[in-house]
C-alpha positions in Angstrom: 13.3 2.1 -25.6 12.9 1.1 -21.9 14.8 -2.2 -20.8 12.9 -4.8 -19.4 14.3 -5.6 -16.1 13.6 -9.2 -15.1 15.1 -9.8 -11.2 14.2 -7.6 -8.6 17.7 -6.7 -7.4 18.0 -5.2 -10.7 14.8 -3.4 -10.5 15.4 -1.6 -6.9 18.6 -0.3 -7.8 17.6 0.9 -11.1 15.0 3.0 -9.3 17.7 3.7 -6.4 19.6 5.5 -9.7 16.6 7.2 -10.9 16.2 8.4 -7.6 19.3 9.6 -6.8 18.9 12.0 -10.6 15.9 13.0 -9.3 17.1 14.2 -6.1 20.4 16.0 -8.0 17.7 17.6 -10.4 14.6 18.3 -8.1 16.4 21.8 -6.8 16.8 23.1 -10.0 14.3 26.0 -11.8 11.7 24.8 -14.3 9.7 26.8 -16.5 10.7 30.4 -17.2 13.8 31.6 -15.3 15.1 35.2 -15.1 18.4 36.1 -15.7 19.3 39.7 -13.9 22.4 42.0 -13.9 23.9 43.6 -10.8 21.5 46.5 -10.6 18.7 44.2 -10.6 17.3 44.5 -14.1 16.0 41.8 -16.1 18.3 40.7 -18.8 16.6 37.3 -20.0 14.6 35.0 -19.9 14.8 31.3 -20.5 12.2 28.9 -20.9 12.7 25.6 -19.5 10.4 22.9 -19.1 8.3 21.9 -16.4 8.1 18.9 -14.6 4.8 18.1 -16.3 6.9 18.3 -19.4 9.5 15.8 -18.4 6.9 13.2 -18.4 5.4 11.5 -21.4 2.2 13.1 -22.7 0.5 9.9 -22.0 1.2 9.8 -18.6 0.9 13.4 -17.6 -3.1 12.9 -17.0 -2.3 9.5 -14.6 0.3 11.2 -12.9 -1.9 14.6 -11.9 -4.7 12.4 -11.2 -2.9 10.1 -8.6 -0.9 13.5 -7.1 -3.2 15.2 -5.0 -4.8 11.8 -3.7 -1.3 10.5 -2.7 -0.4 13.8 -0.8 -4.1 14.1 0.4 -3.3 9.9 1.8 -0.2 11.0 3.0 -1.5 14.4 5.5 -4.4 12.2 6.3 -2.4 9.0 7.6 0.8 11.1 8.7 -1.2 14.4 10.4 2.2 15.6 12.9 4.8 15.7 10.0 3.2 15.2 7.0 5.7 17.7 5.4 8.4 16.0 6.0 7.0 12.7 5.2 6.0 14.3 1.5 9.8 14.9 1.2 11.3 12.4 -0.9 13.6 9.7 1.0 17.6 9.9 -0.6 19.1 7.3 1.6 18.6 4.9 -0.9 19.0 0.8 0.0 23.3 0.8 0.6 
């Protein structure tokens, strides 16, 4: 169950925290990783999830629909760095 959060103090560093897993998570594999020995020969394979996976079937279709807008927004209204501004911001509010 989610908790409701009712002041907005609350609510920003709630999503400060998600934010901040995020970040610690966003670097690490999803979906099938491959596990080789020293001479370079595949020795396993692990499925992980994706990030689509991580998200609640319900919410997978909102989220891929409002993806590819945002980022298209994003390299329309930021055309000299838009790669960096697609790069999540970790310096979180103090």
């Amino acid at each position: 169950m989610v908790p409701v959060v009712h002041d907005p103090t609350t609510a920003v560093r709630r999503l400060g925290r998600i934010v901040q897993f995020l970040a610690m998570v966003a670097h690490l594999p999803l979906g099938a990783v491959r596990h080789h020995d020293r001479a370079a020969a595949l020795r396993l394979v692990r499925d992980l999830p994706a990030w689509a996976d991580l998200a609640d079937p319900e919410r997978r279709k909102a989220l891929a629909r409002h993806r590819t807008p945002l980022a298209r927004a994003v390299r329309r209204t930021v055309p000299d760095d838009d790669e960096f501004a697609l790069v999540a911001y970790r310096q979180g509010i103090g």
